[in-house]
N, CA, C and O atoms as a Maestro MAE file, in Angstrom:
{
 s_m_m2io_version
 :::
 2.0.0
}

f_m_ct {
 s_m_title
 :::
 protein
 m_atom[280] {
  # First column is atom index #
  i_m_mmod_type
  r_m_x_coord
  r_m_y_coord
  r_m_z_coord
  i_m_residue_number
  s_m_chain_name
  s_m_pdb_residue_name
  s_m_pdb_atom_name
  i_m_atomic_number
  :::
  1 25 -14.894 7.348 -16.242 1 A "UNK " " N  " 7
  2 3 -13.708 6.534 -16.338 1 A "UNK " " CA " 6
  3 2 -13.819 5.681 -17.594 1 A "UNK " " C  " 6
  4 15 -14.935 5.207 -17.807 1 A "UNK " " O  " 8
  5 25 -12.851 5.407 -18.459 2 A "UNK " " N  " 7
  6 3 -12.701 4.828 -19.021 2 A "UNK " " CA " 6
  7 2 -12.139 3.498 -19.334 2 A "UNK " " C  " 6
  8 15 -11.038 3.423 -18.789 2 A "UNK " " O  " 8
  9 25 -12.414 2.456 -19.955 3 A "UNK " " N  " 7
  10 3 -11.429 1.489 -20.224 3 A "UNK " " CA " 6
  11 2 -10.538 1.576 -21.437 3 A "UNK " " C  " 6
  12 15 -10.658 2.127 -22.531 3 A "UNK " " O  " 8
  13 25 -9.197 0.527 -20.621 4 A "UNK " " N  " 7
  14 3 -7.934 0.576 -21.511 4 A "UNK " " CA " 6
  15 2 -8.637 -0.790 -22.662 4 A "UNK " " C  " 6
  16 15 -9.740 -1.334 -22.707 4 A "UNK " " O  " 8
  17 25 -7.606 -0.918 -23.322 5 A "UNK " " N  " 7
  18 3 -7.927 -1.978 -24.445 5 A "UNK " " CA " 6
  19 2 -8.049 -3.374 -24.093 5 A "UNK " " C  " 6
  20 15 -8.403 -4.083 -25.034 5 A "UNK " " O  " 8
  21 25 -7.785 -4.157 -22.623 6 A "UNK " " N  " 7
  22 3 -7.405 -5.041 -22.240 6 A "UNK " " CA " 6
  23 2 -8.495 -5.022 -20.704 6 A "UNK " " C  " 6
  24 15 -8.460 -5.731 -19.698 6 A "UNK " " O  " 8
  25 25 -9.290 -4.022 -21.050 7 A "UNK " " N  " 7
  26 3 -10.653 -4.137 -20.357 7 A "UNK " " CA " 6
  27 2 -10.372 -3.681 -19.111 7 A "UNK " " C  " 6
  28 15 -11.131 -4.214 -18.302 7 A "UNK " " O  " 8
  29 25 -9.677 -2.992 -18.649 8 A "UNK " " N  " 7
  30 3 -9.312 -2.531 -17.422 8 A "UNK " " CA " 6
  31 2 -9.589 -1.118 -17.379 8 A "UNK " " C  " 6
  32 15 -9.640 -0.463 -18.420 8 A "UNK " " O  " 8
  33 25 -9.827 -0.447 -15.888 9 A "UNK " " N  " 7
  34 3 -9.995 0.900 -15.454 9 A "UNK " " CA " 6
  35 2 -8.818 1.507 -16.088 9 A "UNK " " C  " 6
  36 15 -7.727 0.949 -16.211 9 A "UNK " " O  " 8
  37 25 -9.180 2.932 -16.563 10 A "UNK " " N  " 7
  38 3 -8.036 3.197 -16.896 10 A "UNK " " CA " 6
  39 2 -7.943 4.102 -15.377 10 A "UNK " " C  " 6
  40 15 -8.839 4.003 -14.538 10 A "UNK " " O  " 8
  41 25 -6.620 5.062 -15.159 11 A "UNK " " N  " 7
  42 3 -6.534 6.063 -14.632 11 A "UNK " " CA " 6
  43 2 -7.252 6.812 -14.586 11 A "UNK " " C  " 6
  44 15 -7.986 6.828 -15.574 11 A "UNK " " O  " 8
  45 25 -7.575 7.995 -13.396 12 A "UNK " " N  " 7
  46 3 -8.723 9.030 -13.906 12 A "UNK " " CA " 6
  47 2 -8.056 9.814 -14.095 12 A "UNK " " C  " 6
  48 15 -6.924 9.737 -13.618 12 A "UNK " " O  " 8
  49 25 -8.340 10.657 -14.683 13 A "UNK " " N  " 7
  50 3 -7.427 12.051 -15.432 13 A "UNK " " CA " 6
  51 2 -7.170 12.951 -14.691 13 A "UNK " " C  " 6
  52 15 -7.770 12.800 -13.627 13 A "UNK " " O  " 8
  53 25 -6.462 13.981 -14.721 14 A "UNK " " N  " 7
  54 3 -5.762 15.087 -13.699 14 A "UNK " " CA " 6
  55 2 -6.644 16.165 -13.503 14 A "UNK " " C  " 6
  56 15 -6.770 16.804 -14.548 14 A "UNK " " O  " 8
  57 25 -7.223 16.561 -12.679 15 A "UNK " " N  " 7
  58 3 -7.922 17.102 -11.756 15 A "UNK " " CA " 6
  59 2 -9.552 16.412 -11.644 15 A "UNK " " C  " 6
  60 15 -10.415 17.251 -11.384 15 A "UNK " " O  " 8
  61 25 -9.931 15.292 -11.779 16 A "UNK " " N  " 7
  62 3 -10.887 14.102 -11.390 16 A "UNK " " CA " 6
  63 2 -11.070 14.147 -9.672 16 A "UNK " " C  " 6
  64 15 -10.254 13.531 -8.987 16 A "UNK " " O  " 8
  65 25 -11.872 14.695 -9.208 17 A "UNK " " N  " 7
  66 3 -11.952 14.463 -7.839 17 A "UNK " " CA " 6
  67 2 -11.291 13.061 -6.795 17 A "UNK " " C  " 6
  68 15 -11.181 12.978 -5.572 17 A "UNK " " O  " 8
  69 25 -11.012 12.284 -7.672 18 A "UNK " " N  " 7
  70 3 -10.587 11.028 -7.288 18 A "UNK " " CA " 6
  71 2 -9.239 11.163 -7.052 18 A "UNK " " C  " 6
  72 15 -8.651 10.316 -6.380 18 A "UNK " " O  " 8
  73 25 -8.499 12.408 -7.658 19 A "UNK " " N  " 7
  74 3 -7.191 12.531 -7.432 19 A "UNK " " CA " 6
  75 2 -6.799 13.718 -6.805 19 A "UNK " " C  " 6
  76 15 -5.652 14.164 -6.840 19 A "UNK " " O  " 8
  77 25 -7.935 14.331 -6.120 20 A "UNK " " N  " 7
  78 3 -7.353 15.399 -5.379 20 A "UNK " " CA " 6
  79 2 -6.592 15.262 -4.550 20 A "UNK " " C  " 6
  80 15 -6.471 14.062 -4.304 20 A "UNK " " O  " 8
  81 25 -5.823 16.021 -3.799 21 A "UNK " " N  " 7
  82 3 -4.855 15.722 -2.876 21 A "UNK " " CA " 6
  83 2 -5.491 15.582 -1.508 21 A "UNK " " C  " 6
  84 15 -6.612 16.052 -1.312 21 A "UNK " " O  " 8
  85 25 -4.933 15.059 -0.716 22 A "UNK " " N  " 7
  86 3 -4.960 14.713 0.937 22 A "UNK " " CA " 6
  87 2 -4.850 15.986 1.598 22 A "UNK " " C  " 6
  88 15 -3.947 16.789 1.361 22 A "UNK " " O  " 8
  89 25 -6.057 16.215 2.680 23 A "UNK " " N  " 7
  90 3 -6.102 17.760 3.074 23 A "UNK " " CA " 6
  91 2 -4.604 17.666 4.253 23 A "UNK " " C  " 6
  92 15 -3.921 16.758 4.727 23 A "UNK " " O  " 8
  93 25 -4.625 18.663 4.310 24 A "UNK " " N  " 7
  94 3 -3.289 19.377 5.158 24 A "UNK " " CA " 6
  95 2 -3.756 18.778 6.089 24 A "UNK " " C  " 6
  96 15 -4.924 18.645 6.454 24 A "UNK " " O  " 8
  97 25 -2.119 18.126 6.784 25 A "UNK " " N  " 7
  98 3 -2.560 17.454 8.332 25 A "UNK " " CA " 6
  99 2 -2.939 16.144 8.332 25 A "UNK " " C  " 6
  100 15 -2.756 15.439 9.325 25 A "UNK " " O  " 8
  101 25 -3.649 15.573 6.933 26 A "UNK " " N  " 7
  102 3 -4.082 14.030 6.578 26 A "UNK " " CA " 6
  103 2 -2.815 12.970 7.236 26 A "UNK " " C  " 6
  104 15 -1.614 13.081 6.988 26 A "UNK " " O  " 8
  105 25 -3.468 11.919 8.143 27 A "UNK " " N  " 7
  106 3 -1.978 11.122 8.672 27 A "UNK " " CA " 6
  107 2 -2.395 10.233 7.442 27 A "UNK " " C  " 6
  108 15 -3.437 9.675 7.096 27 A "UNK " " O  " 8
  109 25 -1.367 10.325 7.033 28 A "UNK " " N  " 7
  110 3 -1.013 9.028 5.868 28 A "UNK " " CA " 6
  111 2 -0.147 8.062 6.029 28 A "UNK " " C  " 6
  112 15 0.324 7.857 4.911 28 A "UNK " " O  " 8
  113 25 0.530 7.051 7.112 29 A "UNK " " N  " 7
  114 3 1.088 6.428 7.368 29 A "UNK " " CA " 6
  115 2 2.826 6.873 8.133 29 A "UNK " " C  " 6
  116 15 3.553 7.849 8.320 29 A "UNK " " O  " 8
  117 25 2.791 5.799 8.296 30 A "UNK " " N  " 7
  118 3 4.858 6.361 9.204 30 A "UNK " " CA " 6
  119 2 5.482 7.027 7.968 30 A "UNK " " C  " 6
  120 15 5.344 6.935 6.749 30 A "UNK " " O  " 8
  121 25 6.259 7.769 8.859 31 A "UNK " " N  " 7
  122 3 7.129 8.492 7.846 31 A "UNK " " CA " 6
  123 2 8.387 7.031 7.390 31 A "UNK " " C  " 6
  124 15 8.489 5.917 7.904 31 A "UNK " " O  " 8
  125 25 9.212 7.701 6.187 32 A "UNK " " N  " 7
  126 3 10.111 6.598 5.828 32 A "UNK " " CA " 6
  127 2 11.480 6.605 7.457 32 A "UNK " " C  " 6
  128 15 12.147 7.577 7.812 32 A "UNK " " O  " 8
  129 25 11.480 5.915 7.770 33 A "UNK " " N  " 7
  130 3 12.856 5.384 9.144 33 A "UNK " " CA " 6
  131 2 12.254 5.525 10.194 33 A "UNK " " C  " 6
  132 15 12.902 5.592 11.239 33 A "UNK " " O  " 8
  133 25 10.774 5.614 10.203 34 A "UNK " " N  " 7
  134 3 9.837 5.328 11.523 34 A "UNK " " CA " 6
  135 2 10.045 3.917 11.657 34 A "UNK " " C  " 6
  136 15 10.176 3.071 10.772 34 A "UNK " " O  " 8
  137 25 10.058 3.780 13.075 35 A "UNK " " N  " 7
  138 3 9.699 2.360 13.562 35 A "UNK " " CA " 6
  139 2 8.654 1.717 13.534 35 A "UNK " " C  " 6
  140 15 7.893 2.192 14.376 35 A "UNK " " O  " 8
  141 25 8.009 0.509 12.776 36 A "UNK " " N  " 7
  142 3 6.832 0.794 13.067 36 A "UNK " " CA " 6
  143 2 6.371 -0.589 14.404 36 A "UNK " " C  " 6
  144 15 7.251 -1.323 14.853 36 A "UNK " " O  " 8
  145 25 5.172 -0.684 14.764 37 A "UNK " " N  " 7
  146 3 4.632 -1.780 15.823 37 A "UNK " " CA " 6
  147 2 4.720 -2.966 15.410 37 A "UNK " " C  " 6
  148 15 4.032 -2.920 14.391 37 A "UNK " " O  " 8
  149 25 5.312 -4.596 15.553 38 A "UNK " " N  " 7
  150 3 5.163 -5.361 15.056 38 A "UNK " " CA " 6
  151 2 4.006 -5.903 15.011 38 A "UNK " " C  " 6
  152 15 3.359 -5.657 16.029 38 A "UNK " " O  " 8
  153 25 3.291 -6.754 14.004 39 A "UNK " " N  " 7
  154 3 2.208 -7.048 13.151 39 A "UNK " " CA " 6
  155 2 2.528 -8.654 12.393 39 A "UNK " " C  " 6
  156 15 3.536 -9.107 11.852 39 A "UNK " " O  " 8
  157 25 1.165 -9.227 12.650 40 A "UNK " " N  " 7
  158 3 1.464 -9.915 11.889 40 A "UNK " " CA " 6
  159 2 0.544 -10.141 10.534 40 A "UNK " " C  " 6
  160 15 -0.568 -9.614 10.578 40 A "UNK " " O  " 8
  161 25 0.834 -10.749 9.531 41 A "UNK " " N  " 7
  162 3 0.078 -10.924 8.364 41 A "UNK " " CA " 6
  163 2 0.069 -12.213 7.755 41 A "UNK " " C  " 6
  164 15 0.847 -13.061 8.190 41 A "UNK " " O  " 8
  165 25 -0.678 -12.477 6.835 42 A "UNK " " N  " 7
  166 3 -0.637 -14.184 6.097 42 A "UNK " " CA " 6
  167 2 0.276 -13.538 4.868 42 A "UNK " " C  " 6
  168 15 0.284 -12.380 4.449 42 A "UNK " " O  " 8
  169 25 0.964 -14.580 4.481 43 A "UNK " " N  " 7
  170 3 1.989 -14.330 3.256 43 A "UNK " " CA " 6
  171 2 1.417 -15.060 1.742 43 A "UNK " " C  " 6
  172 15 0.463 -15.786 2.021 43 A "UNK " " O  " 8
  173 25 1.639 -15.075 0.639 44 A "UNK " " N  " 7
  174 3 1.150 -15.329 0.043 44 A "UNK " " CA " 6
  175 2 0.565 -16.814 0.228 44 A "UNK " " C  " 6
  176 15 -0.547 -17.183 -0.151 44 A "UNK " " O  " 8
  177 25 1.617 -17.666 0.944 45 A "UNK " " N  " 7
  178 3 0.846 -18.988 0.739 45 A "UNK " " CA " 6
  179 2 0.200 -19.439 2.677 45 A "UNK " " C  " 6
  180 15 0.520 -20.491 3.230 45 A "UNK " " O  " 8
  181 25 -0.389 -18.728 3.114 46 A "UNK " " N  " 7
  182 3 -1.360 -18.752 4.264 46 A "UNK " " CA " 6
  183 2 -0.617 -18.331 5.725 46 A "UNK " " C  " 6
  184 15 -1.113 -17.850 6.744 46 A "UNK " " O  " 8
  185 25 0.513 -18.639 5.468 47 A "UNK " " N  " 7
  186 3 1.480 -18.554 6.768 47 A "UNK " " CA " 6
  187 2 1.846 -17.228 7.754 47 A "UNK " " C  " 6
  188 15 2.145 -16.094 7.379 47 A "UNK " " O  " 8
  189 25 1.795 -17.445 8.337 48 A "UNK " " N  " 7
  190 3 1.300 -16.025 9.291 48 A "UNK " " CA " 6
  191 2 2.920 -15.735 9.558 48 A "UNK " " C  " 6
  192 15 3.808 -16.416 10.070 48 A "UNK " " O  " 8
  193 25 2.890 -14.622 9.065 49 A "UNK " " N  " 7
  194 3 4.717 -13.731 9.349 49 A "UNK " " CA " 6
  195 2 4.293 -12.488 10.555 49 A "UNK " " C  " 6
  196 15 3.239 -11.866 10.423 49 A "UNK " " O  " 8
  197 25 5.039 -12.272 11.478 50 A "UNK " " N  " 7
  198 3 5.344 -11.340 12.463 50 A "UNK " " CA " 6
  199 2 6.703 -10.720 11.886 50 A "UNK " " C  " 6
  200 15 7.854 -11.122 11.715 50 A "UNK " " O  " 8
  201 25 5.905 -9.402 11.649 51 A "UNK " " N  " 7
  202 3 7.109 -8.184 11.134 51 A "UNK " " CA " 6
  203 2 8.589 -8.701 11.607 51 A "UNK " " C  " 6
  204 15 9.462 -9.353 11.035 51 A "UNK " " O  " 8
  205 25 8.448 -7.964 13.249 52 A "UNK " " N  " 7
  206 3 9.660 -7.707 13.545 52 A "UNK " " CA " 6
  207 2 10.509 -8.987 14.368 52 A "UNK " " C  " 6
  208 15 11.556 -8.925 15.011 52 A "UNK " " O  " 8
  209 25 9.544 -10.251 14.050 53 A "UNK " " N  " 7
  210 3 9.791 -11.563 14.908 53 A "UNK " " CA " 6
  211 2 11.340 -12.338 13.580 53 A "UNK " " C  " 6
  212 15 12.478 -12.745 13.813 53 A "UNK " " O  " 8
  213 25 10.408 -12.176 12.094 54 A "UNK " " N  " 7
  214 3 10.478 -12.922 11.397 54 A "UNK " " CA " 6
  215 2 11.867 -12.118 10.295 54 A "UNK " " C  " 6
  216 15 12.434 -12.583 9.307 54 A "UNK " " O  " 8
  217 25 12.000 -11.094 10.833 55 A "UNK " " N  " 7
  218 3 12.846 -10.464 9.560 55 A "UNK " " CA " 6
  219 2 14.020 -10.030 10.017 55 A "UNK " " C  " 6
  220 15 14.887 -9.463 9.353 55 A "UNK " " O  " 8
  221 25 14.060 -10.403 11.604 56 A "UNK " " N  " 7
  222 3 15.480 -10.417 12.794 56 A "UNK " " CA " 6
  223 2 15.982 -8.790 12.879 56 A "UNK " " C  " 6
  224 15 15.281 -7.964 13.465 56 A "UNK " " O  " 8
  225 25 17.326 -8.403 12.205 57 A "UNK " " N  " 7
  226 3 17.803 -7.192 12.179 57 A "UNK " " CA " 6
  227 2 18.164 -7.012 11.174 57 A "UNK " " C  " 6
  228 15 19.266 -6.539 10.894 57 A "UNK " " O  " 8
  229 25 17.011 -7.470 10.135 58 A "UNK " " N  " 7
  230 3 17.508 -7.012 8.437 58 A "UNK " " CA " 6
  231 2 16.366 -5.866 8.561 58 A "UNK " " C  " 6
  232 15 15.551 -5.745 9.476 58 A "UNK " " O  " 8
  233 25 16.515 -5.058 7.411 59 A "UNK " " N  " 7
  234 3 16.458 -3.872 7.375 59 A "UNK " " CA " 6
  235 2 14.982 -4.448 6.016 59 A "UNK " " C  " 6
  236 15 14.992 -5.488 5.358 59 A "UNK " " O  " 8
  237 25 13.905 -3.343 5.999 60 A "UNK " " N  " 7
  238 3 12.703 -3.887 5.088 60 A "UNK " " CA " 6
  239 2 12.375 -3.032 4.474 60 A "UNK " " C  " 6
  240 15 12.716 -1.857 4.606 60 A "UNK " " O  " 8
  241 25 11.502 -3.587 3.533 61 A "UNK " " N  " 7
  242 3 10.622 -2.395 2.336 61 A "UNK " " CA " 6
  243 2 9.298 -2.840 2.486 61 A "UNK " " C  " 6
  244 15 8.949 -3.882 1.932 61 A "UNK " " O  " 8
  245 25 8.159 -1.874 3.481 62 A "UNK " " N  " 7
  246 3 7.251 -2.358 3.384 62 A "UNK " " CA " 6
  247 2 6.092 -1.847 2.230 62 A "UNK " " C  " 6
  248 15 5.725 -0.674 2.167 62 A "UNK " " O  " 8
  249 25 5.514 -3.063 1.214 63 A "UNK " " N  " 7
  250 3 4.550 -1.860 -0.090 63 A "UNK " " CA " 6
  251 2 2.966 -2.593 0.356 63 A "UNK " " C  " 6
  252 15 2.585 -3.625 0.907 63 A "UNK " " O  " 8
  253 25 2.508 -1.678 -0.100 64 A "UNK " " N  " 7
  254 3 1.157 -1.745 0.028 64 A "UNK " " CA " 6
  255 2 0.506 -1.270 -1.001 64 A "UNK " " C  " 6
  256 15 0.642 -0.164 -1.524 64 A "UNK " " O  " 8
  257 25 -0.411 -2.368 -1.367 65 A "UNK " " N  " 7
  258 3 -1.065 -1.945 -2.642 65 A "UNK " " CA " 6
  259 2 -2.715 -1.205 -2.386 65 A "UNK " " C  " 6
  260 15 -3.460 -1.908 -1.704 65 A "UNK " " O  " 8
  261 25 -3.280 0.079 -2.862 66 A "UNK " " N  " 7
  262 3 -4.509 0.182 -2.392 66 A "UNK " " CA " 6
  263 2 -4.993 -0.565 -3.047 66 A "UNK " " C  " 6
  264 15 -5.992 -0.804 -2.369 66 A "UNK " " O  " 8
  265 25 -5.140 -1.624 -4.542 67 A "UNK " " N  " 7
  266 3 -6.462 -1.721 -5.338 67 A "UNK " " CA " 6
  267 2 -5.499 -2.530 -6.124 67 A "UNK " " C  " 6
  268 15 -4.441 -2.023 -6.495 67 A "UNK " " O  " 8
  269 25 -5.799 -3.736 -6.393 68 A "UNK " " N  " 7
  270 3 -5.557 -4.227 -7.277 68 A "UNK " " CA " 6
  271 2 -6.573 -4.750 -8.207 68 A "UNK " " C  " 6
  272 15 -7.713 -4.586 -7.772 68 A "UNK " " O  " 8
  273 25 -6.486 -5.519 -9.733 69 A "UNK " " N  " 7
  274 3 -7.505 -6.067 -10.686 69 A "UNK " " CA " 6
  275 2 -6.579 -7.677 -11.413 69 A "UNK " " C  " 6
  276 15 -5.839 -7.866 -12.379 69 A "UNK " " O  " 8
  277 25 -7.210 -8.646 -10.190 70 A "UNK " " N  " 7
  278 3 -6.827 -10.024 -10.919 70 A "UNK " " CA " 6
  279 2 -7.386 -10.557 -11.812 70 A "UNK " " C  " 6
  280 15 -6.959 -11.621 -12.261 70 A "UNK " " O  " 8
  :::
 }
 m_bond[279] {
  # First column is bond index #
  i_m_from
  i_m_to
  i_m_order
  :::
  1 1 2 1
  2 2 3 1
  3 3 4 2
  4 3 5 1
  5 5 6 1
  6 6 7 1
  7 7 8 2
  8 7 9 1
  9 9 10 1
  10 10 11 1
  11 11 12 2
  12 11 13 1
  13 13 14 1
  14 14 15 1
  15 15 16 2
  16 15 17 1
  17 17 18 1
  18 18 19 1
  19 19 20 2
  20 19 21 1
  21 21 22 1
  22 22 23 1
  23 23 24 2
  24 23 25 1
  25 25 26 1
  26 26 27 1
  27 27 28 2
  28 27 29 1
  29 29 30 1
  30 30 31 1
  31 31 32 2
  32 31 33 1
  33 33 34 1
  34 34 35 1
  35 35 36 2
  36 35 37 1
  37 37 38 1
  38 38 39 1
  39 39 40 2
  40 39 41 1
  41 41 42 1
  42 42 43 1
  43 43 44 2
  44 43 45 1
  45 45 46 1
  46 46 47 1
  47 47 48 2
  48 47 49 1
  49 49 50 1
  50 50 51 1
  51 51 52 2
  52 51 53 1
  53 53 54 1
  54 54 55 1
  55 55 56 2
  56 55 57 1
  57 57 58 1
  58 58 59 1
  59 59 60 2
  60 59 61 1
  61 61 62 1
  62 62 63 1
  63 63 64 2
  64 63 65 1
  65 65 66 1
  66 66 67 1
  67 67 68 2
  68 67 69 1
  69 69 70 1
  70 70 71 1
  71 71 72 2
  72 71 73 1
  73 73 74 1
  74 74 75 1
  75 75 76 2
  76 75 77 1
  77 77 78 1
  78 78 79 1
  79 79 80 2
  80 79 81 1
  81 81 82 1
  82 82 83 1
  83 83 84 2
  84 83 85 1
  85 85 86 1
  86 86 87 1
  87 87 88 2
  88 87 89 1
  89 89 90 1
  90 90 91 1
  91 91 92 2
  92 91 93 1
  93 93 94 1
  94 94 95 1
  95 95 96 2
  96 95 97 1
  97 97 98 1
  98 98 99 1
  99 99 100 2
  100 99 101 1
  101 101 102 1
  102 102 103 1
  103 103 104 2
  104 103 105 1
  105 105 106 1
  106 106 107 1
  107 107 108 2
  108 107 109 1
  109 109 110 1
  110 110 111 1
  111 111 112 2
  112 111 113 1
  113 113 114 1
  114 114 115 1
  115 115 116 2
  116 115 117 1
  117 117 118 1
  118 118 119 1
  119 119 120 2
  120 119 121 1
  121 121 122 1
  122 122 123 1
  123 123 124 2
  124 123 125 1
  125 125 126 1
  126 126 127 1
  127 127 128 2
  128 127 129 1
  129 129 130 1
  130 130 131 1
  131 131 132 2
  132 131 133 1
  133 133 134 1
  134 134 135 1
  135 135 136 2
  136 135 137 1
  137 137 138 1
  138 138 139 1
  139 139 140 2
  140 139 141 1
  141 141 142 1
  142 142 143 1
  143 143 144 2
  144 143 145 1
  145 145 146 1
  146 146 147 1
  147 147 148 2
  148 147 149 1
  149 149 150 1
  150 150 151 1
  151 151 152 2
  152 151 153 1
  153 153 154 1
  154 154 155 1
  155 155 156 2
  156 155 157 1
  157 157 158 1
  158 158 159 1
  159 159 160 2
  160 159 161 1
  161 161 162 1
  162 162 163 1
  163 163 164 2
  164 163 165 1
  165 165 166 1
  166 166 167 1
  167 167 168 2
  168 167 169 1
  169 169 170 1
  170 170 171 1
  171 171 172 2
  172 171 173 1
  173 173 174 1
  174 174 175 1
  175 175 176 2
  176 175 177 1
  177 177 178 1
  178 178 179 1
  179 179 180 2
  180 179 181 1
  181 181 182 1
  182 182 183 1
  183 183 184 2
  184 183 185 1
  185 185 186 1
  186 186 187 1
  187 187 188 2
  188 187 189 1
  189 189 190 1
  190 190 191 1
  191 191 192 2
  192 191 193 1
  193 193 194 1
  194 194 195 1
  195 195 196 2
  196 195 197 1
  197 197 198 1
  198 198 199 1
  199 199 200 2
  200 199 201 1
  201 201 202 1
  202 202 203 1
  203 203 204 2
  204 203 205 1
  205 205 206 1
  206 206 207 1
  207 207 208 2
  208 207 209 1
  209 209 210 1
  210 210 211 1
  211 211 212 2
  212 211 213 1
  213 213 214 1
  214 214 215 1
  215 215 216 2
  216 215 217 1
  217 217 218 1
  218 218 219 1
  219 219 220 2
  220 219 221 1
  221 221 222 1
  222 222 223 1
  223 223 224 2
  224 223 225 1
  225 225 226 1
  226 226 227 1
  227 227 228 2
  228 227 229 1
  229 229 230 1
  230 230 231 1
  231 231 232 2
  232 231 233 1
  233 233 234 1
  234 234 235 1
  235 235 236 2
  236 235 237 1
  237 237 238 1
  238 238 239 1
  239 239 240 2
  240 239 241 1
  241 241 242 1
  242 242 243 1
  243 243 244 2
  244 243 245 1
  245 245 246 1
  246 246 247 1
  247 247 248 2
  248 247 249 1
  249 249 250 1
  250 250 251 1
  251 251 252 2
  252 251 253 1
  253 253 254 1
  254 254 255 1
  255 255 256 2
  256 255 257 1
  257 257 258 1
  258 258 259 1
  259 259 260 2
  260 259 261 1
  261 261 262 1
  262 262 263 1
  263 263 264 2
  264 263 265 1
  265 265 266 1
  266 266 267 1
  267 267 268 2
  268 267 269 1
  269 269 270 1
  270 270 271 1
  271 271 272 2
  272 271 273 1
  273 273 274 1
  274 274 275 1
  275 275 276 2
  276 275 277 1
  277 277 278 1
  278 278 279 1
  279 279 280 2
  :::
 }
}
């Protein structure tokens, strides 16, 4: 792996074992218009949110980051 100019991982390149694909059958999360279980989480500033308590009958985008570099 390499670094970019700004000292960061770069990407690994296309066919890098790191980017092989997910074997057949891999559960990788709800599909998109699955329901999912309500949950709760801390929000950026400590406060604990419940999915489906806190967001009533608005409709959501949930993202998830695997990896971030602060």
């Amino acid at each position: 792996m390499e670094r970019d100019n700004l000292g960061f991982d770069a990407p690994a390149p296309i066919g890098h074992p790191v980017r092989a694909s997910m074997p057949e059958g891999a559960y990788s999360g709800p599909a998109i218009g699955e329901h999912l279980p309500d949950f709760e989480l801390p929000d950026a500033f400590g406060s604990t949110i419940r999915f489906h308590t806190d967001r009533g009958n608005s409709r959501a985008a949930l993202v998830f980051y695997r990896s971030a570099v602060w």
